[in-house]
PDB file of N, CA, C and O in Angstrom:
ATOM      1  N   UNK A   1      16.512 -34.077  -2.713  1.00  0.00           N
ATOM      2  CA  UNK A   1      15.114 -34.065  -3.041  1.00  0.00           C
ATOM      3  C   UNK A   1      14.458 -32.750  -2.655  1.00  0.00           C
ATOM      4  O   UNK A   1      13.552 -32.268  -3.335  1.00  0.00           O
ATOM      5  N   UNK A   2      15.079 -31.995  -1.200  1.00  0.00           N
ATOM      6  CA  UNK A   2      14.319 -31.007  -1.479  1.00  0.00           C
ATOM      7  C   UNK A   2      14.120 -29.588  -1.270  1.00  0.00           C
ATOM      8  O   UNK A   2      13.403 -28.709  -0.791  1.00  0.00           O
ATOM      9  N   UNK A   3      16.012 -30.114  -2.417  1.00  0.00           N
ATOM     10  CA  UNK A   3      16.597 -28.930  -3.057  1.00  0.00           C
ATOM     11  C   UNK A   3      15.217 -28.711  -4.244  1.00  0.00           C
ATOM     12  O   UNK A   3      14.442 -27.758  -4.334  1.00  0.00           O
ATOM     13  N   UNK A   4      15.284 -29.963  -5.051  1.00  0.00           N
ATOM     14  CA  UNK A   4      14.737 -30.277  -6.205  1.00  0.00           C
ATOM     15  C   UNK A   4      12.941 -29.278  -5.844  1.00  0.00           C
ATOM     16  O   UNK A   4      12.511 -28.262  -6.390  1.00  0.00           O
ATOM     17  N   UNK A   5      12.453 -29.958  -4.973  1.00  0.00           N
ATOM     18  CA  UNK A   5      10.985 -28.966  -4.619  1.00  0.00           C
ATOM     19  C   UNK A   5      11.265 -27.656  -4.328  1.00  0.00           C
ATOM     20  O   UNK A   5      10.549 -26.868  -4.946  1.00  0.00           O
ATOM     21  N   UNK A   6      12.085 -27.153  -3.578  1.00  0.00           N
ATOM     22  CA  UNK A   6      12.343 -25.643  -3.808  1.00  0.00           C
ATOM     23  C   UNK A   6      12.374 -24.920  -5.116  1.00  0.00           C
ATOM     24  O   UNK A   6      11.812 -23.898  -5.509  1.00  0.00           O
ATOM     25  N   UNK A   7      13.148 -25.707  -5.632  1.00  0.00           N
ATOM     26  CA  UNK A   7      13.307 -24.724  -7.397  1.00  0.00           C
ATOM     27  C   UNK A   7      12.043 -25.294  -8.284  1.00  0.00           C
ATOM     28  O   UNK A   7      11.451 -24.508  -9.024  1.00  0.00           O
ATOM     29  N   UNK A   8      11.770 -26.226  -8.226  1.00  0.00           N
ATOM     30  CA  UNK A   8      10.267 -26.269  -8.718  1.00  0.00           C
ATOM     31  C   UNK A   8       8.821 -25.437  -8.014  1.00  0.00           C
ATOM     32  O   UNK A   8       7.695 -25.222  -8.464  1.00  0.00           O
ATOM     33  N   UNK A   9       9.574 -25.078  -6.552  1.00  0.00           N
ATOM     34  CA  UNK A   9       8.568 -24.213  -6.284  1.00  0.00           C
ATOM     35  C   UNK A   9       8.823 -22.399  -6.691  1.00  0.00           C
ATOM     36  O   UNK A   9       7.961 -21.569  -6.979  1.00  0.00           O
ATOM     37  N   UNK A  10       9.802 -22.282  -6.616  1.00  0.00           N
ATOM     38  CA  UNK A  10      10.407 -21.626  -7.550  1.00  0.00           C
ATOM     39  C   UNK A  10      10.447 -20.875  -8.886  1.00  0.00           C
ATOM     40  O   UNK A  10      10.642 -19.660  -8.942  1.00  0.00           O
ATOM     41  N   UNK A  11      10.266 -21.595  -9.879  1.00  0.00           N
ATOM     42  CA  UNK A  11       9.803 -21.684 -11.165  1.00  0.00           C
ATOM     43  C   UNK A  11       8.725 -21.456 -11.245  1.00  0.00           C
ATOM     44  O   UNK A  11       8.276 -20.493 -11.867  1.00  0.00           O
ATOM     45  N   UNK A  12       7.936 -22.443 -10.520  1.00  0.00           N
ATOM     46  CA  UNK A  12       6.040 -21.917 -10.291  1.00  0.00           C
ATOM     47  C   UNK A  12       6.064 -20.654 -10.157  1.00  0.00           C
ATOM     48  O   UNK A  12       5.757 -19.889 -11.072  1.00  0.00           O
ATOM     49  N   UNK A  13       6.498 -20.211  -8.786  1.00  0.00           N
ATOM     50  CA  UNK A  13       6.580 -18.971  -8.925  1.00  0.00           C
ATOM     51  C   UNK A  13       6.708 -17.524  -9.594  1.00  0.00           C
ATOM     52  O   UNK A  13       6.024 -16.501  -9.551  1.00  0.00           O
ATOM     53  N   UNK A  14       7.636 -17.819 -10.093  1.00  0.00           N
ATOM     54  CA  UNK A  14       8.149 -16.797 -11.080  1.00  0.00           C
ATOM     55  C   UNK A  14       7.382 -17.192 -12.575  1.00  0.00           C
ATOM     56  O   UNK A  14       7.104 -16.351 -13.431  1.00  0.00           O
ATOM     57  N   UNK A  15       7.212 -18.102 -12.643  1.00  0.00           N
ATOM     58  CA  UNK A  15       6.055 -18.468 -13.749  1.00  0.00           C
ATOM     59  C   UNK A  15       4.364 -17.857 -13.469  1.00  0.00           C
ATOM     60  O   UNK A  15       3.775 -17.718 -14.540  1.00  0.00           O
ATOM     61  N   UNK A  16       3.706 -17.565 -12.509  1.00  0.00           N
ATOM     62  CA  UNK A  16       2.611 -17.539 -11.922  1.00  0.00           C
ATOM     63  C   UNK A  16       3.184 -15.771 -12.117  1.00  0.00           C
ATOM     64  O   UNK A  16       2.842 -15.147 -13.121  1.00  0.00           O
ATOM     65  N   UNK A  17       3.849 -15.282 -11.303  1.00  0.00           N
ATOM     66  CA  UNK A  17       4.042 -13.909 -11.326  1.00  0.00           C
ATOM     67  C   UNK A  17       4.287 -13.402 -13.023  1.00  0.00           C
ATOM     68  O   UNK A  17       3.605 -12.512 -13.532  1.00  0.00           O
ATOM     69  N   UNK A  18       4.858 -13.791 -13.407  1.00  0.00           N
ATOM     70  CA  UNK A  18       4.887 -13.535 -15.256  1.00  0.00           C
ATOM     71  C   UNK A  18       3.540 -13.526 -15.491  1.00  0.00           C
ATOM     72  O   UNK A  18       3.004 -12.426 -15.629  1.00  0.00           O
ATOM     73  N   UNK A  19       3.027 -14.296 -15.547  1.00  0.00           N
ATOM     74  CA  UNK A  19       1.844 -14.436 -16.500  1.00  0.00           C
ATOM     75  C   UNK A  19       0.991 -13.033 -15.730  1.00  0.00           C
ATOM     76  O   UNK A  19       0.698 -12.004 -16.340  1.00  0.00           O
ATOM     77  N   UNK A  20       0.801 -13.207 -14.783  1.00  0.00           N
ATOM     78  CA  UNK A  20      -0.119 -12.165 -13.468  1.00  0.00           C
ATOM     79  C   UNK A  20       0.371 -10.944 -14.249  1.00  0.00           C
ATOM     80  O   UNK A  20      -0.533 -10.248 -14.713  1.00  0.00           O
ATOM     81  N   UNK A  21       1.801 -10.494 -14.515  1.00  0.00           N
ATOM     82  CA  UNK A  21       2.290  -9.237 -14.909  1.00  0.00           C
ATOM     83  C   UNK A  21       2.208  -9.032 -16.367  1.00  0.00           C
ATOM     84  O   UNK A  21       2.282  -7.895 -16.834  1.00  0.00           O
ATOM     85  N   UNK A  22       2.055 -10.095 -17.123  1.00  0.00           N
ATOM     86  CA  UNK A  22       1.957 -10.029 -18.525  1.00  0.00           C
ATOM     87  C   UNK A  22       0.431  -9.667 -18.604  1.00  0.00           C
ATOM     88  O   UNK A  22       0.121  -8.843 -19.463  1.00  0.00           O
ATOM     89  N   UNK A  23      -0.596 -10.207 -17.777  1.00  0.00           N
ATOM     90  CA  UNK A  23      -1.696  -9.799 -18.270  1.00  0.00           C
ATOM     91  C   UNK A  23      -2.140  -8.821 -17.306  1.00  0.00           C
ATOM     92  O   UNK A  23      -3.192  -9.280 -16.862  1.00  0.00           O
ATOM     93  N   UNK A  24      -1.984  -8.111 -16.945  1.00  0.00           N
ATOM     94  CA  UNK A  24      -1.422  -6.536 -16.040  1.00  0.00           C
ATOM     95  C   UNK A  24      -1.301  -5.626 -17.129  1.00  0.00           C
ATOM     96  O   UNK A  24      -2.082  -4.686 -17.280  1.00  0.00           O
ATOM     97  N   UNK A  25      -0.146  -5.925 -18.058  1.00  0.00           N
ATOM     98  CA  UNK A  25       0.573  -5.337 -19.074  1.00  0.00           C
ATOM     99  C   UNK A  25      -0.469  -4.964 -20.095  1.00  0.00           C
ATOM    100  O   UNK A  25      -0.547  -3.820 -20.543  1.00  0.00           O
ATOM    101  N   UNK A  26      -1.308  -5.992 -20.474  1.00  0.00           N
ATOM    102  CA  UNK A  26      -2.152  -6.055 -21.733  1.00  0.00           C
ATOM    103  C   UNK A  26      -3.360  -5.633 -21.412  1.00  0.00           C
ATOM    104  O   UNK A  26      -4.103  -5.210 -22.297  1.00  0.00           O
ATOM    105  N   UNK A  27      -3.846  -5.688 -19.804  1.00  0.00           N
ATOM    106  CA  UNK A  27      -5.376  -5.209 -19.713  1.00  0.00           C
ATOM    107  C   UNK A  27      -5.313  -3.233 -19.953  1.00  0.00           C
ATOM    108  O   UNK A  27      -6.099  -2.391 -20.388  1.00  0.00           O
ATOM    109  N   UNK A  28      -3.584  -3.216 -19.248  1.00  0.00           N
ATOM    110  CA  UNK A  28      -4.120  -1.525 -18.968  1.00  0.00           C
ATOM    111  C   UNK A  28      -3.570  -0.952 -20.834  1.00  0.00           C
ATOM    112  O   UNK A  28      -3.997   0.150 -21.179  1.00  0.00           O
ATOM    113  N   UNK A  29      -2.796  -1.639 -21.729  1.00  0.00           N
ATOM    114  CA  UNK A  29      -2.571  -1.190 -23.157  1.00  0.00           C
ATOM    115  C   UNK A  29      -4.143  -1.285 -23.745  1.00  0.00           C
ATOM    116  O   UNK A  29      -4.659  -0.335 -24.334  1.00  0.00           O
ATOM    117  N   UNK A  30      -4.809  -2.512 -23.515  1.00  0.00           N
ATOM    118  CA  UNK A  30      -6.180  -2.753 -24.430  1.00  0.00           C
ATOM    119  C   UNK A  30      -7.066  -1.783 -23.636  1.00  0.00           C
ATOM    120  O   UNK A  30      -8.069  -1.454 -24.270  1.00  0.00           O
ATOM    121  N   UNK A  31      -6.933  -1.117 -22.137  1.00  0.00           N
ATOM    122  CA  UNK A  31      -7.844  -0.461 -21.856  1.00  0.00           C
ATOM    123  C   UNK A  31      -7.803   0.831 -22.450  1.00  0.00           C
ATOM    124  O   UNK A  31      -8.755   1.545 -22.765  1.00  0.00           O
ATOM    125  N   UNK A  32      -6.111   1.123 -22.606  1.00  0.00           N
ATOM    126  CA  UNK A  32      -5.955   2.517 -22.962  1.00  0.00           C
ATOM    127  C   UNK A  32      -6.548   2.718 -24.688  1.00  0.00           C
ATOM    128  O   UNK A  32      -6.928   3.840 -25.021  1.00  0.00           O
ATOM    129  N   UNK A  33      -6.592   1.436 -25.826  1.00  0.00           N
ATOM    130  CA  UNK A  33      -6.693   1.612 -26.984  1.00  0.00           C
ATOM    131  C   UNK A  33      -8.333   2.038 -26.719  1.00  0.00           C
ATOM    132  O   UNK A  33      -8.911   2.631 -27.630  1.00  0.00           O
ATOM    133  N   UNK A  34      -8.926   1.785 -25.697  1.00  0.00           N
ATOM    134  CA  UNK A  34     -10.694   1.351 -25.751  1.00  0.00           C
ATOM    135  C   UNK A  34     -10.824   2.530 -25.427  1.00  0.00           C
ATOM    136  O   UNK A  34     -11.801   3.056 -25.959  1.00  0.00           O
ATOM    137  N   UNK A  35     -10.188   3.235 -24.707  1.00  0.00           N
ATOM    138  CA  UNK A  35     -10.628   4.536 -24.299  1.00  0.00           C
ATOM    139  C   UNK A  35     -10.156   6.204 -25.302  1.00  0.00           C
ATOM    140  O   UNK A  35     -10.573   7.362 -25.323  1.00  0.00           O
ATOM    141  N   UNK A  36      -9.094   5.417 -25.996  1.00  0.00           N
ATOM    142  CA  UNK A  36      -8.932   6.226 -27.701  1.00  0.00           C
ATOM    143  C   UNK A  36     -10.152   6.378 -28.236  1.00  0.00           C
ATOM    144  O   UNK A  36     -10.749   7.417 -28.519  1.00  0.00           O
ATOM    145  N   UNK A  37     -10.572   4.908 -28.389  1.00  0.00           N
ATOM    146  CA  UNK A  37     -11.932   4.402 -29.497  1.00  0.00           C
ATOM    147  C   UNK A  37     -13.329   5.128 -29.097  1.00  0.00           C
ATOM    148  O   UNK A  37     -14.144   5.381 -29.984  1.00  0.00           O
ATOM    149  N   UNK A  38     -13.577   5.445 -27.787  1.00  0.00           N
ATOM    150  CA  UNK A  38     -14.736   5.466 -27.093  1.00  0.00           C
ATOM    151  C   UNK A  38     -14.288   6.883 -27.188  1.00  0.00           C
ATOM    152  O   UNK A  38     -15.298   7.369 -27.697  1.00  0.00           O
ATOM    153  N   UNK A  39     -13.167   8.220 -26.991  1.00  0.00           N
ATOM    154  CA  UNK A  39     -13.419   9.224 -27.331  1.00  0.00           C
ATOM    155  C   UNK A  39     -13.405   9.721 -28.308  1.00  0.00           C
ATOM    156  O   UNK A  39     -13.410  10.929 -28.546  1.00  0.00           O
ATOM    157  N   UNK A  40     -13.388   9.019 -28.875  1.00  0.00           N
ATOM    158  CA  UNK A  40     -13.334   9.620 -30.453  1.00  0.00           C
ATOM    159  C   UNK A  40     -14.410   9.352 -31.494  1.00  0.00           C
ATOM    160  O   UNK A  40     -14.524   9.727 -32.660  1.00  0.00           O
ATOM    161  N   UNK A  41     -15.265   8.484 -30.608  1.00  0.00           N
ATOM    162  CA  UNK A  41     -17.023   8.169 -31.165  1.00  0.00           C
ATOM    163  C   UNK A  41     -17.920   9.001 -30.413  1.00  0.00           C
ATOM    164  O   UNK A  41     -18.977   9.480 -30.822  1.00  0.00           O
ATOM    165  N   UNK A  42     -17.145   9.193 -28.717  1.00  0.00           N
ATOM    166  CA  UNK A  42     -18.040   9.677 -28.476  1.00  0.00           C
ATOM    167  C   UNK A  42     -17.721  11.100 -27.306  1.00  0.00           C
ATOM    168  O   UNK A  42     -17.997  10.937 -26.118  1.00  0.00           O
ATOM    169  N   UNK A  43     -17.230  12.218 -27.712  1.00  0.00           N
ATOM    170  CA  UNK A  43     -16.524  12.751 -27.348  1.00  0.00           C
ATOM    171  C   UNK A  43     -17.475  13.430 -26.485  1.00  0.00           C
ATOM    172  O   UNK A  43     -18.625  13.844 -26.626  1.00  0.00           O
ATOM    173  N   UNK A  44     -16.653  13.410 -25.579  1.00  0.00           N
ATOM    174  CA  UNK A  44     -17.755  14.058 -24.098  1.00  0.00           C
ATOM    175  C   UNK A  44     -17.839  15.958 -24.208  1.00  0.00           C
ATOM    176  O   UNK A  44     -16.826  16.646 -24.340  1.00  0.00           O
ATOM    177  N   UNK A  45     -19.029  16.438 -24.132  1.00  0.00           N
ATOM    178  CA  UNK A  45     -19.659  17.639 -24.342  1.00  0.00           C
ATOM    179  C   UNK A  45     -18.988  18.434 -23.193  1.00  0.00           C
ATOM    180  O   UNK A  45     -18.809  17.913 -22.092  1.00  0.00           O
ATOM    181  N   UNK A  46     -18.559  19.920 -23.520  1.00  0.00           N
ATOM    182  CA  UNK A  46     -18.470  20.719 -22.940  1.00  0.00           C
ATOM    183  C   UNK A  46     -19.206  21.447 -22.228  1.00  0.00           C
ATOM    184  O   UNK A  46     -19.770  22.246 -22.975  1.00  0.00           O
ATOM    185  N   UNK A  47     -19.550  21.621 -21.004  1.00  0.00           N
ATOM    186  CA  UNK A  47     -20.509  21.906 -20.441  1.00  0.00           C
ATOM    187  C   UNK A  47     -19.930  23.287 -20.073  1.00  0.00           C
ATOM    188  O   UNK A  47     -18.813  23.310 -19.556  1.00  0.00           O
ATOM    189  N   UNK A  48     -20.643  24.530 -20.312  1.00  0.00           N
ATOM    190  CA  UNK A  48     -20.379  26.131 -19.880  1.00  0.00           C
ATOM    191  C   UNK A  48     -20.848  26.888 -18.879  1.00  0.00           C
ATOM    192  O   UNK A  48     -21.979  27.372 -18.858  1.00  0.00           O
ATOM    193  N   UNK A  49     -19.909  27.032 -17.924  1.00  0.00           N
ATOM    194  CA  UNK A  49     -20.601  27.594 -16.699  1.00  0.00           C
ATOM    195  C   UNK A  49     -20.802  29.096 -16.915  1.00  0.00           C
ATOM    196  O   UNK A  49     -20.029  29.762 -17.604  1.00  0.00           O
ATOM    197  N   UNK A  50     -21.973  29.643 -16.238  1.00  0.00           N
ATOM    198  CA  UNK A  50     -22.015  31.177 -16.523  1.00  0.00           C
ATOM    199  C   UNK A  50     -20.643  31.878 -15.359  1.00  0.00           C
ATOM    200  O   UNK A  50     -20.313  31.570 -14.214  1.00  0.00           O
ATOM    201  N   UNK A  51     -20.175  32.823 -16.250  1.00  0.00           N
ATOM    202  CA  UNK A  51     -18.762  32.963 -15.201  1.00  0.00           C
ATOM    203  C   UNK A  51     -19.248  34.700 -14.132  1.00  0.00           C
ATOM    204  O   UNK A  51     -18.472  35.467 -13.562  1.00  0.00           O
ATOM    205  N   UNK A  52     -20.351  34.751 -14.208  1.00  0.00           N
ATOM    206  CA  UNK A  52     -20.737  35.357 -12.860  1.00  0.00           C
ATOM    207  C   UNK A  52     -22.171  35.412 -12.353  1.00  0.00           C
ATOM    208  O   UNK A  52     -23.146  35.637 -13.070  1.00  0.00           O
ATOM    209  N   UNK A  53     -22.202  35.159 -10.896  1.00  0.00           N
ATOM    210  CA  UNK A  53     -23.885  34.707 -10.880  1.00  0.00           C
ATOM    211  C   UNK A  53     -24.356  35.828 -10.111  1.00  0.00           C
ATOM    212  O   UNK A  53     -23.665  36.263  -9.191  1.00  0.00           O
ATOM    213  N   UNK A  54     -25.409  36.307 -10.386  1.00  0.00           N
ATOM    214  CA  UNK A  54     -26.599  37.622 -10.223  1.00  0.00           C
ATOM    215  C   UNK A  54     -26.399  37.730  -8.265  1.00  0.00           C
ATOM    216  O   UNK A  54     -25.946  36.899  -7.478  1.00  0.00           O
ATOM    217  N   UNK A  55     -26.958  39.108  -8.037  1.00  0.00           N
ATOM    218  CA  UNK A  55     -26.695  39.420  -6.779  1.00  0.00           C
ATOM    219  C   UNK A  55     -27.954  38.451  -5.776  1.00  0.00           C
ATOM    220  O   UNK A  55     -27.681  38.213  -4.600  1.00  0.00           O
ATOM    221  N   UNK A  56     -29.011  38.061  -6.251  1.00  0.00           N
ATOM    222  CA  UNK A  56     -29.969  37.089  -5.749  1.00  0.00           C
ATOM    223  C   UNK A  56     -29.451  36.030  -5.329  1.00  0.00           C
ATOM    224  O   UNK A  56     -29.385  35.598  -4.178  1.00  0.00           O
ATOM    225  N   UNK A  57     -29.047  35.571  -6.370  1.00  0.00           N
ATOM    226  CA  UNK A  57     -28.172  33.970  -6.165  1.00  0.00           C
ATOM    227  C   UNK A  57     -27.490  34.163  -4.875  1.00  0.00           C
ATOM    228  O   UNK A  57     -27.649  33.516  -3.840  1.00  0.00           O
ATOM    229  N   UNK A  58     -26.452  35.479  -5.177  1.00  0.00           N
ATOM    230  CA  UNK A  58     -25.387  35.079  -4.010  1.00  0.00           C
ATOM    231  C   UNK A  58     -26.218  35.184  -2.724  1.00  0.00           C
ATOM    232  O   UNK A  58     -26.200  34.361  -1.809  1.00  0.00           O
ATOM    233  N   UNK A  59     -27.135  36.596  -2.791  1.00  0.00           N
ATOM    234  CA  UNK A  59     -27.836  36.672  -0.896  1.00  0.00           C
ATOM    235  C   UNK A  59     -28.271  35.469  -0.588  1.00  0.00           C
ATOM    236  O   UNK A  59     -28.139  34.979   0.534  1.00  0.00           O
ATOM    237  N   UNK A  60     -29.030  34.691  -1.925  1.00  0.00           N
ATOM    238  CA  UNK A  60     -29.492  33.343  -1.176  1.00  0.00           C
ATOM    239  C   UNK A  60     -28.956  32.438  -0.811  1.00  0.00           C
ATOM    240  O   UNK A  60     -29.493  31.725   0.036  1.00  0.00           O
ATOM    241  N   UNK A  61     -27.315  32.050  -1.478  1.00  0.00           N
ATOM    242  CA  UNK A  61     -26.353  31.629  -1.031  1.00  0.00           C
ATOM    243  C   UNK A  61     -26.244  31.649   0.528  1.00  0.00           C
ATOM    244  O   UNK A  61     -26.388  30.884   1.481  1.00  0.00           O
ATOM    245  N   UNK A  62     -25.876  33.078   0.235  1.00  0.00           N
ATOM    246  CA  UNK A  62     -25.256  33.559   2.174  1.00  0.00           C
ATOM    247  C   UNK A  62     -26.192  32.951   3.130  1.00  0.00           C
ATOM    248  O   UNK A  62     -25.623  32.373   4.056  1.00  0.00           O
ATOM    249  N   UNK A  63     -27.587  32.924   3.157  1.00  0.00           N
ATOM    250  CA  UNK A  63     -28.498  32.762   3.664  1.00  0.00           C
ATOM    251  C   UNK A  63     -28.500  31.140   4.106  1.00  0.00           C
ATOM    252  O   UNK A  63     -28.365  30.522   5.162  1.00  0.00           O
ATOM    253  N   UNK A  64     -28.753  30.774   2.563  1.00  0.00           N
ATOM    254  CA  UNK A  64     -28.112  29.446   3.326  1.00  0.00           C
ATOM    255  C   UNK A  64     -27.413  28.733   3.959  1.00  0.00           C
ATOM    256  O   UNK A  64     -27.824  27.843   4.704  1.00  0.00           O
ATOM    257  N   UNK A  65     -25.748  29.143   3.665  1.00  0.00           N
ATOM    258  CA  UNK A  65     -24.561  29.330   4.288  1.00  0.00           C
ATOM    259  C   UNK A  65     -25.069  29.067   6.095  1.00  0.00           C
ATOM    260  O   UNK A  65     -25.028  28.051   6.789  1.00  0.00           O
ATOM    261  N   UNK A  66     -25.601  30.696   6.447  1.00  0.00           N
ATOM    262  CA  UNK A  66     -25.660  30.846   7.549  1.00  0.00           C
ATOM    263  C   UNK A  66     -26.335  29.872   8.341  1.00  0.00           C
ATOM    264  O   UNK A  66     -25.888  29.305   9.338  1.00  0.00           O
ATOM    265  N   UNK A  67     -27.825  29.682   7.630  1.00  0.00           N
ATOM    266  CA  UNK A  67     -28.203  28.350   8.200  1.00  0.00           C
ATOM    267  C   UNK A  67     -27.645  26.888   8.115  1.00  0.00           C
ATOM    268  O   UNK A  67     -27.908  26.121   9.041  1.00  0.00           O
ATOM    269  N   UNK A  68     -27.312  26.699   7.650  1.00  0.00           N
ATOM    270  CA  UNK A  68     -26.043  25.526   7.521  1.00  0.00           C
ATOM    271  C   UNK A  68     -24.994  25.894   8.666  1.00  0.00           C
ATOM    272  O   UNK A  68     -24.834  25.139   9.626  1.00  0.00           O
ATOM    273  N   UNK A  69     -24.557  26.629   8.579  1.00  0.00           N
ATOM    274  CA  UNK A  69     -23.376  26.946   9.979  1.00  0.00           C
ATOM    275  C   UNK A  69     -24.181  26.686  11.142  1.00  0.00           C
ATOM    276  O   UNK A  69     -23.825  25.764  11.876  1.00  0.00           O
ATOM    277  N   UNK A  70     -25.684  27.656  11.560  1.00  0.00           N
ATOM    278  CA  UNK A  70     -26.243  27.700  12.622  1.00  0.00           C
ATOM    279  C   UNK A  70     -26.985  26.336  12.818  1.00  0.00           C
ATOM    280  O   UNK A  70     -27.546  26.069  13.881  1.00  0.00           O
ATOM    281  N   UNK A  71     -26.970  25.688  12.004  1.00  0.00           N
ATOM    282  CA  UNK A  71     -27.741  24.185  12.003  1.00  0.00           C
ATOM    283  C   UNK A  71     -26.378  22.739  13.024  1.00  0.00           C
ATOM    284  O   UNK A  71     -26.441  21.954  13.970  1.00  0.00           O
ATOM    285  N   UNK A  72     -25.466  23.150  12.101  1.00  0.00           N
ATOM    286  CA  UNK A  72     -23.837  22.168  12.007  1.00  0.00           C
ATOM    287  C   UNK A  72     -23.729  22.539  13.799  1.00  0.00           C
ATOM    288  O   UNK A  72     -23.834  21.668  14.663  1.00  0.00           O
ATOM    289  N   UNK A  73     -23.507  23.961  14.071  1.00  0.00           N
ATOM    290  CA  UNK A  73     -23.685  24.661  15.327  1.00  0.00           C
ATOM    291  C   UNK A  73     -24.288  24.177  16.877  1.00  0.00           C
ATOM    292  O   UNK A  73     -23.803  24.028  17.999  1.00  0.00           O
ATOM    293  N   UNK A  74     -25.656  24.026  16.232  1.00  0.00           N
ATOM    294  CA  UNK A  74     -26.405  23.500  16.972  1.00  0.00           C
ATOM    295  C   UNK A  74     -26.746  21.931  17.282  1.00  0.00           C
ATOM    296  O   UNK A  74     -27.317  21.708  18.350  1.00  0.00           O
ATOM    297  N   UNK A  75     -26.517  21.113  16.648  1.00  0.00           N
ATOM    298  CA  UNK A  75     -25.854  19.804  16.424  1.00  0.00           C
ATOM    299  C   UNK A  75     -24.942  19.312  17.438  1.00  0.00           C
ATOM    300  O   UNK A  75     -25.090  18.447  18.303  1.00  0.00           O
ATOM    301  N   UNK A  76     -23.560  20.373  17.007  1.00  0.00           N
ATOM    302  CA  UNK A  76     -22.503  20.322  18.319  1.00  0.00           C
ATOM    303  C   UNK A  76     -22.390  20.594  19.398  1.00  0.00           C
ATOM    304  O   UNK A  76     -21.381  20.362  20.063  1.00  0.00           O
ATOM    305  N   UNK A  77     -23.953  21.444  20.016  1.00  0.00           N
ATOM    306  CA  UNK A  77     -23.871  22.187  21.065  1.00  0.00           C
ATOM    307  C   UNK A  77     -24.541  20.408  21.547  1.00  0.00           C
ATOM    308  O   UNK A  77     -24.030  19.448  22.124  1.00  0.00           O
ATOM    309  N   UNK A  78     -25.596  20.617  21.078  1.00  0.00           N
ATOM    310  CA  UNK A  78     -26.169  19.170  21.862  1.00  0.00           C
ATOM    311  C   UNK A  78     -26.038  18.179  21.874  1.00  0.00           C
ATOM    312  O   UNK A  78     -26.472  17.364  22.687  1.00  0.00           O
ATOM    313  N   UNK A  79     -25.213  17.972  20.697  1.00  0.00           N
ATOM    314  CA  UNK A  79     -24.116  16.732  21.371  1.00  0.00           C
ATOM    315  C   UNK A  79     -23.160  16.968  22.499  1.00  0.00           C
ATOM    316  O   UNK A  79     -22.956  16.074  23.320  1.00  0.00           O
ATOM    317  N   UNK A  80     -22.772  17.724  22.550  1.00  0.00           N
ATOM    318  CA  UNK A  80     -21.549  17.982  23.405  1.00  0.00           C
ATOM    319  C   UNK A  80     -22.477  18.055  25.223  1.00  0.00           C
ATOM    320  O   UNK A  80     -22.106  17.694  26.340  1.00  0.00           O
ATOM    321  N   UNK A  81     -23.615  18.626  24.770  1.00  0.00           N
ATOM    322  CA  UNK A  81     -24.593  19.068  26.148  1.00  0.00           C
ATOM    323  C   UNK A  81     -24.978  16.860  26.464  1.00  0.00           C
ATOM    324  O   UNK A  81     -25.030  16.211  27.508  1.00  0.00           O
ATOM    325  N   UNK A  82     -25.118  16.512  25.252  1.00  0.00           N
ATOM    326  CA  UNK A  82     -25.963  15.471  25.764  1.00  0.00           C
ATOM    327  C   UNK A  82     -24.787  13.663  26.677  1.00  0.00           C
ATOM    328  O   UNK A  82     -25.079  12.681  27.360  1.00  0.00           O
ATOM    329  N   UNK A  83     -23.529  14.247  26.052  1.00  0.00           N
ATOM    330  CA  UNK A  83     -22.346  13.803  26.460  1.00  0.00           C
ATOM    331  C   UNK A  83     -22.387  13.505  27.996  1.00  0.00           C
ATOM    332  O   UNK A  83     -22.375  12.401  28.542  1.00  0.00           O
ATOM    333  N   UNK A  84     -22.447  14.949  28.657  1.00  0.00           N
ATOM    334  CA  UNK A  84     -21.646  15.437  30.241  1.00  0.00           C
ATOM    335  C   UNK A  84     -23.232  15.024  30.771  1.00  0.00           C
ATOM    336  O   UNK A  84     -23.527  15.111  31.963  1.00  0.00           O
TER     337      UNK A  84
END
C-alpha cells in the first residue's frame, strides 16, 4: 500500500512539474512573439547625444564634483567624530 502512495505521489509530481515547465516554455515564446509585435509598431527612437560638451559645462562639472567630494568628506569626518 505504500509502495502504491509513493508512485502516486510520484506521478503528481512529475505531472505538477510538467505542466509548471510547459507553461514556463510558452509564457517566455508568447512573450518573445509580443515583443517582435510591439517593436515593430512601435520602434523605440534614437536619442543623440552631443559627442562633445563646451568648456562651461565641464568647469561646472568640476565644481560640482568638488563639492560633492567635500560634502561625502565631511559627512565621514562627523560621523566618524560622532562615533568615539
Amino acid at each position: 500500500m505504500e509502495l502504491n502512495l509513493v508512485t502516486e505521489g510520484l506521478k503528481f509530481m512529475v505531472l505538477g512539474m510538467a505542466t509548471v515547465f510547459s507553461f514556463l516554455i510558452l509564457m517566455v515564446i508568447i512573450l518573445h512573439f509580443q515583443a517582435k509585435i510591439i517593436n515593430k509598431f512601435f520602434p523605440q527612437k534614437v536619442v543623440s547625444t552631443p559627442s562633445r560638451a563646451s568648456s562651461t559645462q565641464k568647469s561646472s562639472t568640476q565644481k560640482d564634483d568638488k563639492a560633492l567630494v567635500a560634502a561625502i568628506t565631511a559627512a565621514i569626518t562627523t560621523f566618524k567624530n560622532s562615533k568615539s
